[in-house]
Residue frames relative to the residue before (quaternion, step in Angstrom):
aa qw qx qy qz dx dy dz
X 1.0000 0.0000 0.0000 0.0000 0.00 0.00 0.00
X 0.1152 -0.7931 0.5775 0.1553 3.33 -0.97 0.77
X 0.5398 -0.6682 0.3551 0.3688 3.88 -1.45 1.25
X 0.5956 0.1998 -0.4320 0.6471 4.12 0.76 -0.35
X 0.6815 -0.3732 0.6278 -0.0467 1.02 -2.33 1.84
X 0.7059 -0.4977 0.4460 0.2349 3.82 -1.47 0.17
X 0.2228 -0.8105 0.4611 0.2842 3.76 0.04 0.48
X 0.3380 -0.7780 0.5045 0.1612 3.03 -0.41 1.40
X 0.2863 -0.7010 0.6398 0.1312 3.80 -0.69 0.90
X 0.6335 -0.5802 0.5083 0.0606 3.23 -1.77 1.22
X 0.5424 -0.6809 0.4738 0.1327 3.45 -0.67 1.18
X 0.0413 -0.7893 0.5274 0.3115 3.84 0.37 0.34
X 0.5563 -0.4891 0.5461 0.3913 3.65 -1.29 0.62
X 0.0191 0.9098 -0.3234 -0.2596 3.13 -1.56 0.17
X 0.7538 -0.0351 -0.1189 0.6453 4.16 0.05 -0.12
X 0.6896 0.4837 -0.3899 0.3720 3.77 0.86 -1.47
X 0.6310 0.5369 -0.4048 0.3869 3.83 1.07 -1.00
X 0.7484 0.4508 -0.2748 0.4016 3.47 0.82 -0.92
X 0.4168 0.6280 -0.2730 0.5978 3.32 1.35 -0.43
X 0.8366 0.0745 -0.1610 0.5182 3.58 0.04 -0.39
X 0.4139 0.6281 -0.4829 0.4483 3.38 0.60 0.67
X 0.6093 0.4410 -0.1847 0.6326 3.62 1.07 -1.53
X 0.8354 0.1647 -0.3947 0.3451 3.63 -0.12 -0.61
X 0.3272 0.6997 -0.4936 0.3996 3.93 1.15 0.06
X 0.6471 0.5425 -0.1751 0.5064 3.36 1.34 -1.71
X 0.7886 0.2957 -0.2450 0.4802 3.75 0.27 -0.47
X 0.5193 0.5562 -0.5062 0.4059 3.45 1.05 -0.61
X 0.5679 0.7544 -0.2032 0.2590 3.45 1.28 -1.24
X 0.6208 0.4677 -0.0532 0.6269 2.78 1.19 -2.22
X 0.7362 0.3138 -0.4258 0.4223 3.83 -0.05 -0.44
X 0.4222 0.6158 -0.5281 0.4046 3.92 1.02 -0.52
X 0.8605 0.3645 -0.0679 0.3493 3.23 0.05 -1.52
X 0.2307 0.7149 -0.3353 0.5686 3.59 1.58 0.16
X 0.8556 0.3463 -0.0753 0.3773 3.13 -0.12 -2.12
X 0.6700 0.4913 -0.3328 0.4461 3.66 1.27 -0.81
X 0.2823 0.8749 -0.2178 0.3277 3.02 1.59 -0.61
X 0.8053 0.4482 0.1792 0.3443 2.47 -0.13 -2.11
X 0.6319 0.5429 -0.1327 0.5370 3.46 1.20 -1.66
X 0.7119 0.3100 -0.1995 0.5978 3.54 0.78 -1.21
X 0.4971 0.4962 -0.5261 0.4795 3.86 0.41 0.28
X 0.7574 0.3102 -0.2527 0.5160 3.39 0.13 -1.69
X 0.4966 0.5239 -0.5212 0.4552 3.91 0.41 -0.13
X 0.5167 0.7032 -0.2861 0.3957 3.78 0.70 -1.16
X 0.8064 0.3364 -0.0883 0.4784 3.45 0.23 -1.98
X 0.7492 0.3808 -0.3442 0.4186 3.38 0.96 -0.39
X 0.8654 -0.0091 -0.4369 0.2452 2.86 0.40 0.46
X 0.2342 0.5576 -0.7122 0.3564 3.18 0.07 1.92
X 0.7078 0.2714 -0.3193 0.5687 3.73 0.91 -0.23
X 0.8046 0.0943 -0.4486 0.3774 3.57 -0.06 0.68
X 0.4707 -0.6093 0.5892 0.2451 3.50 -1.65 -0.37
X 0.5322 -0.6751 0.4344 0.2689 3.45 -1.32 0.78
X 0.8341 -0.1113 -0.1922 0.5050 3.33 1.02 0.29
X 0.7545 -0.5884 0.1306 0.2599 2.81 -1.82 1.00
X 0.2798 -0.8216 0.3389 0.3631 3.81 -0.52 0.04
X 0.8247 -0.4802 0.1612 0.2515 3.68 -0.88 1.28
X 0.2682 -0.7610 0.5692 0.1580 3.66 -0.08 0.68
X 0.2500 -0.5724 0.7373 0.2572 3.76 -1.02 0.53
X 0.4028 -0.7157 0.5540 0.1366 3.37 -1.32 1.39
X 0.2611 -0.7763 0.5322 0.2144 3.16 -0.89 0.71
X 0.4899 -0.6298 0.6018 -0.0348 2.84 -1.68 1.70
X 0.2942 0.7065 -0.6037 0.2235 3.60 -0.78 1.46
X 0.3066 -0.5324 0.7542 0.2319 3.52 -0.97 0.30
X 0.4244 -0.6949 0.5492 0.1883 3.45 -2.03 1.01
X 0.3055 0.5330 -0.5479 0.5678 3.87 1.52 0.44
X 0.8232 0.2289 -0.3075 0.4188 3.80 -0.30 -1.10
X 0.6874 0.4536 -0.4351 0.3639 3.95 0.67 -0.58
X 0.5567 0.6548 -0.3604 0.3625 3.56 1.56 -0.27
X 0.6207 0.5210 -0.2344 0.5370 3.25 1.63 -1.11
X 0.6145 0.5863 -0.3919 0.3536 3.44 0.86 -0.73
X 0.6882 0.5034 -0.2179 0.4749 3.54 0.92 -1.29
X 0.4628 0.6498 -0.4187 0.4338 3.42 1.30 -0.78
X 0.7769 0.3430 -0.1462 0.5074 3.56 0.10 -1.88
X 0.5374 0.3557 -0.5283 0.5528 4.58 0.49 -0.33
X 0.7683 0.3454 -0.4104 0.3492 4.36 -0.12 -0.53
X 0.7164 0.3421 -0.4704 0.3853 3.50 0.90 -0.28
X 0.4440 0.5888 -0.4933 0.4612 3.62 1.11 0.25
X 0.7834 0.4442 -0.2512 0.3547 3.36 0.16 -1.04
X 0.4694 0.5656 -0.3271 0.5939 3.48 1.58 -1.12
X 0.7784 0.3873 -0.2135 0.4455 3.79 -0.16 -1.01
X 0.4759 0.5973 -0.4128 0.4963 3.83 1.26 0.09
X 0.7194 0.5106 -0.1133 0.4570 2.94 0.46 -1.75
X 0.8384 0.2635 -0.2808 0.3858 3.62 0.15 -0.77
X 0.3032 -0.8231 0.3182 0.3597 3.35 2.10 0.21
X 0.4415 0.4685 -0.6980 0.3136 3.76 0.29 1.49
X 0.8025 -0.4179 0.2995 0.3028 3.27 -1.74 0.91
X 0.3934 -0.7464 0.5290 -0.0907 2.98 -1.40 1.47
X 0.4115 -0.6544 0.6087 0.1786 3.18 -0.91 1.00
X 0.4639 -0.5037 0.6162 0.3892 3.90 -1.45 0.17
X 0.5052 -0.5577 0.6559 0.0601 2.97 -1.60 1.31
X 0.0858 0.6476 -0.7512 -0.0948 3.84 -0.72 0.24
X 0.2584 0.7255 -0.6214 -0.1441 3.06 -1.68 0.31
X 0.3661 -0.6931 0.5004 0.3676 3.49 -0.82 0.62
X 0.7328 -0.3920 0.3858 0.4007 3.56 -1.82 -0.47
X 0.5777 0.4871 -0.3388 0.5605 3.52 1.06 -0.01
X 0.7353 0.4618 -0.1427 0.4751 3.40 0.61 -0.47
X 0.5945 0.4332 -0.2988 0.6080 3.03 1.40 0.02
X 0.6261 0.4265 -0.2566 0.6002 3.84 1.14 -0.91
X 0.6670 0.3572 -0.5187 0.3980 3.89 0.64 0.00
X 0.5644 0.4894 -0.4089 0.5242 3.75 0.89 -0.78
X 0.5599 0.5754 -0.3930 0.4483 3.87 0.35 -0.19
X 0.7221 0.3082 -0.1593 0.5986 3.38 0.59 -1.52
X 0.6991 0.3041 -0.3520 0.5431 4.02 -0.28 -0.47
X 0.5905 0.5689 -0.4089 0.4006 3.82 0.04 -0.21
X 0.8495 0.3174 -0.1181 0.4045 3.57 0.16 -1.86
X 0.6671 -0.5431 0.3326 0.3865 3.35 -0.85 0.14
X 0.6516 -0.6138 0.3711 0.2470 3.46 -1.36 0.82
X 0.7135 0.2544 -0.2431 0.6058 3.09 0.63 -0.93
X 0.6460 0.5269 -0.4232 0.3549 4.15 0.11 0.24
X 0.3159 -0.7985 0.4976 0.1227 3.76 2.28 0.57
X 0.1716 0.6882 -0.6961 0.1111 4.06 0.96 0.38
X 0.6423 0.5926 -0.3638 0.3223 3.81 0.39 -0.78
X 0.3972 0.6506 -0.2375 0.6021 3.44 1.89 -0.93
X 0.9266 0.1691 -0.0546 0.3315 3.44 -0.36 -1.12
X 0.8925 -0.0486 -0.1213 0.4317 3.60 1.02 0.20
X 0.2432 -0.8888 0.3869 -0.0345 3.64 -0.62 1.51
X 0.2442 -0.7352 0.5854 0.2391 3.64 -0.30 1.16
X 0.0448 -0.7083 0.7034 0.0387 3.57 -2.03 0.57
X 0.2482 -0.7456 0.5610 0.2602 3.56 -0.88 -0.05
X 0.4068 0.6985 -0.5850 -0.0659 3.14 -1.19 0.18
X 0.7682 0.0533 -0.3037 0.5611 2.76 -1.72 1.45
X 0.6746 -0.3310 0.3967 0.5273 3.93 -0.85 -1.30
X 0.6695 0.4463 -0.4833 0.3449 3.16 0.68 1.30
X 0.3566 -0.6968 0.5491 0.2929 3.48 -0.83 1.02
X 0.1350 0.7497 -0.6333 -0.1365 3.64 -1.16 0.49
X 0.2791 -0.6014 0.7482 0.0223 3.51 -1.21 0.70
X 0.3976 -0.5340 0.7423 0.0763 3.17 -1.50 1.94
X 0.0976 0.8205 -0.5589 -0.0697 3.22 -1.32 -0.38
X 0.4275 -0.7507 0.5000 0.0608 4.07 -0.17 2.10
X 0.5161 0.6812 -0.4939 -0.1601 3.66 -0.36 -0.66
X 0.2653 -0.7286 0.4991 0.3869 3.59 -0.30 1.12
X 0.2544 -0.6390 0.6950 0.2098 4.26 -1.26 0.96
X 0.4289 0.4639 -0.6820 0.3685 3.91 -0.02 0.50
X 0.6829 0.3984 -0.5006 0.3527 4.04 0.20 -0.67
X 0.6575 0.4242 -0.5627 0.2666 3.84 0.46 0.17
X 0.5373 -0.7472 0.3273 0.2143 3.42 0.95 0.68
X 0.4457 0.5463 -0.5221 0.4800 3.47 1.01 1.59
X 0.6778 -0.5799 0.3283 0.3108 3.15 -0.82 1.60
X 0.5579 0.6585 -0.2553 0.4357 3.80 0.95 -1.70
X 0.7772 0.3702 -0.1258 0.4930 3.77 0.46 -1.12
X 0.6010 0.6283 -0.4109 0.2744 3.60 0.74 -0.58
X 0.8748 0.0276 -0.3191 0.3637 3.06 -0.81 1.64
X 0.4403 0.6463 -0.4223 0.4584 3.40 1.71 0.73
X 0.1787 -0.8249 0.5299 0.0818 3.12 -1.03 0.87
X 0.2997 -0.7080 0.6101 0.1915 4.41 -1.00 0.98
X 0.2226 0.7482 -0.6250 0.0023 3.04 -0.66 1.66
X 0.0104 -0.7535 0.6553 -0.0533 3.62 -1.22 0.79
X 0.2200 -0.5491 0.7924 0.1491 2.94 -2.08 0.18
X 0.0650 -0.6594 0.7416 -0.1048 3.10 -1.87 1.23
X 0.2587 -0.7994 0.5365 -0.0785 2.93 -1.03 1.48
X 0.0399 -0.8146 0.5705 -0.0970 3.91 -0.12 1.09
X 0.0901 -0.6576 0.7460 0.0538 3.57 -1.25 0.50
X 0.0703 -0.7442 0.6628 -0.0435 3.37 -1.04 1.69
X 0.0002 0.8160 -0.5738 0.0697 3.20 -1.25 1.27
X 0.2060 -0.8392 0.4487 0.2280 3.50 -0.83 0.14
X 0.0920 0.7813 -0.6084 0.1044 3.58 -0.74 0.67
X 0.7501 0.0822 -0.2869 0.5902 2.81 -1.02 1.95
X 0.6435 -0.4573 0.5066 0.3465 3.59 0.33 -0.49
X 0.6330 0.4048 -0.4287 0.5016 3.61 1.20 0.43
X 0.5232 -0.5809 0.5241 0.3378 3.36 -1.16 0.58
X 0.0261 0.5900 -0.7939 -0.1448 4.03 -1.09 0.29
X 0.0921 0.6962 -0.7110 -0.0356 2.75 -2.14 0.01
X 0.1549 -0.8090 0.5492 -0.1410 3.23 -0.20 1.76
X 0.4966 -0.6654 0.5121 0.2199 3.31 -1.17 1.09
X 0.2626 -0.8599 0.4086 0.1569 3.44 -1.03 0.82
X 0.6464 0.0554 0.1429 0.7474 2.98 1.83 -1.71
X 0.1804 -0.7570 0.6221 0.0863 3.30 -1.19 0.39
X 0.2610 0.7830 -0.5642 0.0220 4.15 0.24 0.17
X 0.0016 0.8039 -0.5844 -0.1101 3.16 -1.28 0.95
X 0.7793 0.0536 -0.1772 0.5987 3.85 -0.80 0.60
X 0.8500 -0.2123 0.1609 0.4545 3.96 0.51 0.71
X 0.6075 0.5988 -0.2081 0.4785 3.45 1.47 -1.24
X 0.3609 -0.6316 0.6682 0.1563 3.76 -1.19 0.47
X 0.1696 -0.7255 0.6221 0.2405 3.61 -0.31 0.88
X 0.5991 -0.5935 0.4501 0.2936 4.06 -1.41 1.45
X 0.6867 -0.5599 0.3032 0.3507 3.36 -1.31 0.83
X 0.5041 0.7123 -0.3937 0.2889 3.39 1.39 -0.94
X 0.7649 0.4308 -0.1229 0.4628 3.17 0.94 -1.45
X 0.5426 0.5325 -0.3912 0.5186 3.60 1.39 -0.49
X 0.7160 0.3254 -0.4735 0.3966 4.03 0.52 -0.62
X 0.3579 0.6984 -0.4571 0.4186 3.71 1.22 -0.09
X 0.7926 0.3984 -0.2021 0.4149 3.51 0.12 -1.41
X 0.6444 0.4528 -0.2797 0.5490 3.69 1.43 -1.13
């Protein structure tokens, strides 16, 4: 008889152990990816939006003058369409916010959630939207409010339209990004 004992030799491991090792490892890595991620985009929203919406200026019309208004936007539009010569349209910033309100639907408050102004030769449009109605948990009760500023012109007969200003939640976005957008 001899006193050592045989050397007992190790079992190598095989594909399924290693195999689920690696995906234990990524299941990991993608867990944490995703929280990541979640608590970023949690991050941006709210620095770009706001817990509540901001105020529309109501819009003030009598139905003699909104009646005339619509009158003079359908024979424009009627006379577009059937292509015989057109008079200039004028409208002001009220006039634009009554065809807005009487136009869109009732129960969609569009009048609620976005307002045209002029100034000087720029059109600007405020603009409310509450992001809980797209029904993700993340958004519920945040609200995207901005102003955008645009200066439409024609030349030659094409329409241009060139960004002017861009503000979101109070903030002026930097020129860098404004010649981007223009």
């Amino acid at each position: 008889m001899t006193d050592n004992p045989a050397p007992q030799t190790k079992k190598a491991r095989g594909f399924l152990f290693y195999a689920a090792v690696i995906s234990g490892v990524l299941l990991s890595l993608a867990l944490l990816t995703t929280v990541l991620l979640t608590l970023y985009a949690r991050n941006r929203l709210i620095a770009y939006t706001e817990t509540a919406p901001v105020v529309m200026p109501a819009v003030v019309m009598t139905e003699t003058d909104y009646a005339a208004l619509a009158k003079r936007a359908e024979e424009f539009s009627s006379n577009l369409e059937q292509s015989k010569p057109i008079t200039e349209l004028v409208l002001s910033a009220d006039d634009i916010n009554a065809l807005i309100a009487h136009k869109s639907n009732p129960s969609d408050r569009v009048s609620e959630k976005i307002h045209i102004s002029l100034k000087d030769d720029v059109l600007e449009a405020q603009v409310s939207l509450p992001l809980g109605e797209s029904g993700l948990p993340l958004l519920s009760g945040r609200h995207f409010n901005a102003t955008a500023g645009v200066r439409i012109t024609m030349d030659g007969g094409v329409l241009i339209i060139t960004a002017e200003s861009l503000t979101l939640k109070g903030r002026p976005f930097t020129e860098a990004i404004m010649a981007l957008l223009r």
